[in-house]
C-alpha positions as CSV (number, residue, x, y, z in Angstrom):
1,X,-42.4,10.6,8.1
2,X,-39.5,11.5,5.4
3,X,-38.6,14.4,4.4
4,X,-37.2,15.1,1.1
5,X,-35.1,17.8,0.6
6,X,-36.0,18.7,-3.0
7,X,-38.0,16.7,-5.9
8,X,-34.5,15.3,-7.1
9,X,-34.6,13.6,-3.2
10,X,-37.6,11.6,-5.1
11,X,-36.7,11.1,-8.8
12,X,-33.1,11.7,-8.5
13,X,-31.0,13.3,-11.5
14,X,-31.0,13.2,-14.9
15,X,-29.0,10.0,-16.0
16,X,-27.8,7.7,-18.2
17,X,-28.7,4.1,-16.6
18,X,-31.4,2.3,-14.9
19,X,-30.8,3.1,-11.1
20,X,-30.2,6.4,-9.4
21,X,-28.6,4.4,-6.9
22,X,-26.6,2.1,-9.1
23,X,-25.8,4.8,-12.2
24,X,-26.1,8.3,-10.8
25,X,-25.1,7.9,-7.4
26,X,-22.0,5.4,-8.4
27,X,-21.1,8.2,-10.7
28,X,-20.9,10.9,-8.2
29,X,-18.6,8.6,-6.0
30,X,-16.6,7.9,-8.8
31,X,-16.1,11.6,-9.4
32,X,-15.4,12.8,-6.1
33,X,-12.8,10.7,-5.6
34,X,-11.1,11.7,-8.6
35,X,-11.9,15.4,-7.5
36,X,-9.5,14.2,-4.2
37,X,-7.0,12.4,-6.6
38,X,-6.4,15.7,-8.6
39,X,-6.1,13.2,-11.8
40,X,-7.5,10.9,-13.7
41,X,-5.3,7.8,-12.1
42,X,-3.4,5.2,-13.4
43,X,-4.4,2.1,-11.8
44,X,-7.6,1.6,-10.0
45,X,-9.3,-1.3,-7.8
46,X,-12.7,-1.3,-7.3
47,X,-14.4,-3.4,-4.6
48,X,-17.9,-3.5,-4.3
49,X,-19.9,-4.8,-1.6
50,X,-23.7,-6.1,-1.0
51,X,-26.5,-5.1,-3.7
52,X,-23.4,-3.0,-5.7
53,X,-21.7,-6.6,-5.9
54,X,-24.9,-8.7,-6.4
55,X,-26.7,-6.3,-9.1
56,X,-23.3,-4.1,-11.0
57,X,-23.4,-5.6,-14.2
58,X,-27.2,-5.1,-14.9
59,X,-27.4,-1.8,-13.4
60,X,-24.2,-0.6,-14.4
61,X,-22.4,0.1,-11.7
62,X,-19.1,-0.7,-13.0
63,X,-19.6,1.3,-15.9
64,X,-21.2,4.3,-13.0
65,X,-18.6,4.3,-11.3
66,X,-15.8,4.3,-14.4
67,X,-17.3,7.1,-15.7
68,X,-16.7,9.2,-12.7
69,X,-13.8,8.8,-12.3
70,X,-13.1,9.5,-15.9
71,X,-14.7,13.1,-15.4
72,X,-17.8,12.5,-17.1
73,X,-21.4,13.7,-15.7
74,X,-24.5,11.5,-15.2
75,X,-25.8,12.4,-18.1
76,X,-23.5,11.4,-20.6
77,X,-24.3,8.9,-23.1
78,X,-20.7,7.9,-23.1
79,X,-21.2,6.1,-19.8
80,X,-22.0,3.3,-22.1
81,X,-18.5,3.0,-23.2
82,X,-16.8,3.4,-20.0
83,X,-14.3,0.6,-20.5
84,X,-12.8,1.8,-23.7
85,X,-12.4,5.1,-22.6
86,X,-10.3,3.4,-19.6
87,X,-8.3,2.2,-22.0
88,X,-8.2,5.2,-24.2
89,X,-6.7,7.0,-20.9
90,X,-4.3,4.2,-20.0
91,X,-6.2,4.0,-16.9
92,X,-6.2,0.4,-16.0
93,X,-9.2,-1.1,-13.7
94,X,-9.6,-4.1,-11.7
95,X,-13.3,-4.9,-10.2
96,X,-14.1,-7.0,-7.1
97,X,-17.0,-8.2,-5.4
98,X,-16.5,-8.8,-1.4
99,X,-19.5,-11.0,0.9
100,X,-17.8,-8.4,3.6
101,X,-20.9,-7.0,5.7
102,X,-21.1,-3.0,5.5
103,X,-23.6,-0.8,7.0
104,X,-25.2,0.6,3.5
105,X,-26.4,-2.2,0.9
106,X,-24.8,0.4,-1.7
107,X,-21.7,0.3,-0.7
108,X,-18.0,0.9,-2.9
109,X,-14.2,1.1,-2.2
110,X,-12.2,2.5,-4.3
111,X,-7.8,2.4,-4.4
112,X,-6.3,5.1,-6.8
113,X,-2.4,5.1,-8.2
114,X,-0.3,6.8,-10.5
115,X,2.7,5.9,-11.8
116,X,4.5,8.8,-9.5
117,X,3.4,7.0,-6.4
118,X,0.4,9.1,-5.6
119,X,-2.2,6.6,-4.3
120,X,-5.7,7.3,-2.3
121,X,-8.3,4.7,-1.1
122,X,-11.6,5.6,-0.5
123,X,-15.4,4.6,0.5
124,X,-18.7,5.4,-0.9
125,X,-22.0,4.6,0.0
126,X,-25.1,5.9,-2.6
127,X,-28.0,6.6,-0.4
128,X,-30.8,6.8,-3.1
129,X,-32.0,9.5,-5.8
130,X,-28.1,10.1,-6.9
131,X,-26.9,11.3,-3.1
132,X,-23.9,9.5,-1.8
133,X,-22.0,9.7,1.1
134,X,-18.2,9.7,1.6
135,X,-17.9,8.0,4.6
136,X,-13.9,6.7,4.5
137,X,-11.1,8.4,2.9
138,X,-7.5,7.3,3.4
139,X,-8.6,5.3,6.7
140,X,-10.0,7.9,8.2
141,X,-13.6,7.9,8.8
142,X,-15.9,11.0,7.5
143,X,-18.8,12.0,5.8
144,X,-18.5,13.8,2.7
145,X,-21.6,14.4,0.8
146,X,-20.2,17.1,-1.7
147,X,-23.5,19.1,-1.7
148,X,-21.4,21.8,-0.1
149,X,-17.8,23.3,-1.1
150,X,-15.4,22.0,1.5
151,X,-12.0,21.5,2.0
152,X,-9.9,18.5,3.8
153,X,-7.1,19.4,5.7
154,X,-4.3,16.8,6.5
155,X,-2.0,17.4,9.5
156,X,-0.5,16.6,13.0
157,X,-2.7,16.2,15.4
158,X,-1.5,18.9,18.0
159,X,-3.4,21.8,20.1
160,X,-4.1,24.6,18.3
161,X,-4.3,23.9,14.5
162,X,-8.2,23.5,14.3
163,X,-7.9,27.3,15.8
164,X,-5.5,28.4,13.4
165,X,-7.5,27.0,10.5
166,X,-11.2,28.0,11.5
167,X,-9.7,31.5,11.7
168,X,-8.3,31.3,8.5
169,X,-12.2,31.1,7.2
170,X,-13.3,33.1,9.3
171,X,-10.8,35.9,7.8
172,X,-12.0,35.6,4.3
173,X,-16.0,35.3,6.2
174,X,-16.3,32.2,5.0
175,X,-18.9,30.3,7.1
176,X,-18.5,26.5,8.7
177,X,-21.7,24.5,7.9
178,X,-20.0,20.9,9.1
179,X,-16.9,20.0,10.5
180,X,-15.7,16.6,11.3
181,X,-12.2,15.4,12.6
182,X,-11.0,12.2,12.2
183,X,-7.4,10.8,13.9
184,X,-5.5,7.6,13.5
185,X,-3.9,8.2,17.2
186,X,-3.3,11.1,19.7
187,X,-0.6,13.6,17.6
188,X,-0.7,11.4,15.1
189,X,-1.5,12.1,11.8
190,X,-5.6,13.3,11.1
191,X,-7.6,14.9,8.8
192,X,-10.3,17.3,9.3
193,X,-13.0,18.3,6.8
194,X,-14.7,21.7,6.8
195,X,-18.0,21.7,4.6
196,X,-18.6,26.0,3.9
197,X,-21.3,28.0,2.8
198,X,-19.0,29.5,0.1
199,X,-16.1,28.5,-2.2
200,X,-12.9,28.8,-0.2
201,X,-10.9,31.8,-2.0
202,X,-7.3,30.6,-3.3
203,X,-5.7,33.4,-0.9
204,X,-7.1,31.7,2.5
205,X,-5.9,27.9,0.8
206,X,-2.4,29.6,0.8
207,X,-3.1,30.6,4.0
208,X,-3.7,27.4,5.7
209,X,-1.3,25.4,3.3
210,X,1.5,28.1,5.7
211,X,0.2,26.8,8.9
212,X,3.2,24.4,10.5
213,X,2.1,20.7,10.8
214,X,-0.3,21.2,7.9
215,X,0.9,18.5,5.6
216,X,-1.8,19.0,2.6
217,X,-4.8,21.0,1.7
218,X,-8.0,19.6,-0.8
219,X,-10.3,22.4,-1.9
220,X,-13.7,20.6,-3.0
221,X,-16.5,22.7,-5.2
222,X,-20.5,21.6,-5.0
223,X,-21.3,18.9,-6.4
224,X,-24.3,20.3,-8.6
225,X,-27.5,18.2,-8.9
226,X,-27.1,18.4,-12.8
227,X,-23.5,20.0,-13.9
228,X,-22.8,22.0,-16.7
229,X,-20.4,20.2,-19.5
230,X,-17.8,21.8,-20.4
231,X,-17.1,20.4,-24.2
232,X,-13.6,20.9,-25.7
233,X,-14.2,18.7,-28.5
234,X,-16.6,16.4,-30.5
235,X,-15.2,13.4,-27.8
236,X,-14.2,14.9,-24.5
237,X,-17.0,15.8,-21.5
238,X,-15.3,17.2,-18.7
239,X,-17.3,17.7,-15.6
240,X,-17.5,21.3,-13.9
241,X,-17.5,19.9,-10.2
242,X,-15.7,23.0,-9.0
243,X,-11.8,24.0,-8.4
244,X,-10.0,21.3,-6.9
245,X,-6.9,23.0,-5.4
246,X,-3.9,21.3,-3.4
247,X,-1.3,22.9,-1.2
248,X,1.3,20.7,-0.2
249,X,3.9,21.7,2.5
């Protein structure tokens, strides 16, 4: 028997776009990863794979998927127009189709640049009824779903630093609700993802940005169900998925 969470489980969001899984949930994808960028990029690939690759152009993936990453909700009518607001934001975009096999029908990856050399590649997966599933970021493999605040720690892999970060939460009584850890080889580099049951305060992201072997720090908001726009003119939507906050060492 399923369970659904909530009704949007069933009828998903409100959208622009024929599919939740094709429109809403390509959206949300789109804007997470931009979320993780910190930017709108420069350049970006997009490879899609199984009924994304078969089906974008008539559901709108593409165009999903765009608009994400351009900050715009599902929503917006603009989604229409995601193209020319690519080029409005000199943000050029290149779209693939692979016959690759993946484990999810619905399934994206996405390769970020700027011009300063700042880069990120990415997977996706939408699930159905505008929930997706983060399940690769940077090689290594995790599941983000961005219902929850969370942050993403990058580091050495060595003894102690999962310790020193847990208790850097637990400081500021911030409570764990997921963790996964992902490594590319024993005290190599990793990167370990903390889903909370609160925003992470800016204090405790300096905090764990001054651990040694820490290389960088992502702070992730909830992703809402239907966000609030924030409208600073007649032509720009910005979306309200939370603070994104980096700390760099």
């Amino acid at each position: 028997m399923s369970v659904y969470k909530s009704l949007f489980d069933i009828i998903g969001p409100v959208m622009v776009g024929p599919s939740s899984s094709h429109t809403a949930g390509a959206v949300r994808i789109g804007l997470v990863a931009r979320s993780i960028f910190g930017m709108t990029p420069e350049e970006v690939r997009i490879v899609l794979f199984g009924s994304f690759a078969h089906t974008y152009q008539g559901h709108g993936t593409d165009l999903a998927l765009i608009s994400g990453l351009l900050g715009l909700p599902t929503s917006s009518e603009k989604i229409r127009q995601a193209y020319d607001m690519a080029e409005e934001a000199n943000m050029k975009v290149t779209i693939e189709t692979s016959d690759e096999p993946t484990e999810h029908a619905n399934t994206v990856d996405l390769y970020l640049k700027s011009s300063g050399g700042h880069s990120l590649s990415l997977r996706g997966v939408s699930l159905g009824g505008g929930t997706i599933d983060i399940t690769r970021i940077d090689g290594f493999d995790i599941h983000l779903s961005g219902e929850n605040p969370a942050i993403l720690v990058f580091y050495k892999d060595q003894p102690g630093i999962i310790t020193q970060v847990t208790g850097v939460l637990s400081k500021a009584d911030i409570n764990i609700s997921n963790m996964e850890v992902s490594r590319t080889a024993k005290g190599e580099r990793a990167l370990m993802l903390l889903a909370t049951d609160g925003e992470i305060p800016p204090q405790a992201m300096e905090d764990i940005g001054r651990i040694s072997q820490i290389y960088q720090v992502i702070a992730l908001g909830a992703l809402n169900v239907e966000p609030d726009l924030i409208v600073d003119s007649e032509t720009k939507e910005e979306y309200s998925y939370g603070p994104q906050i980096t700390r760099d060492n």
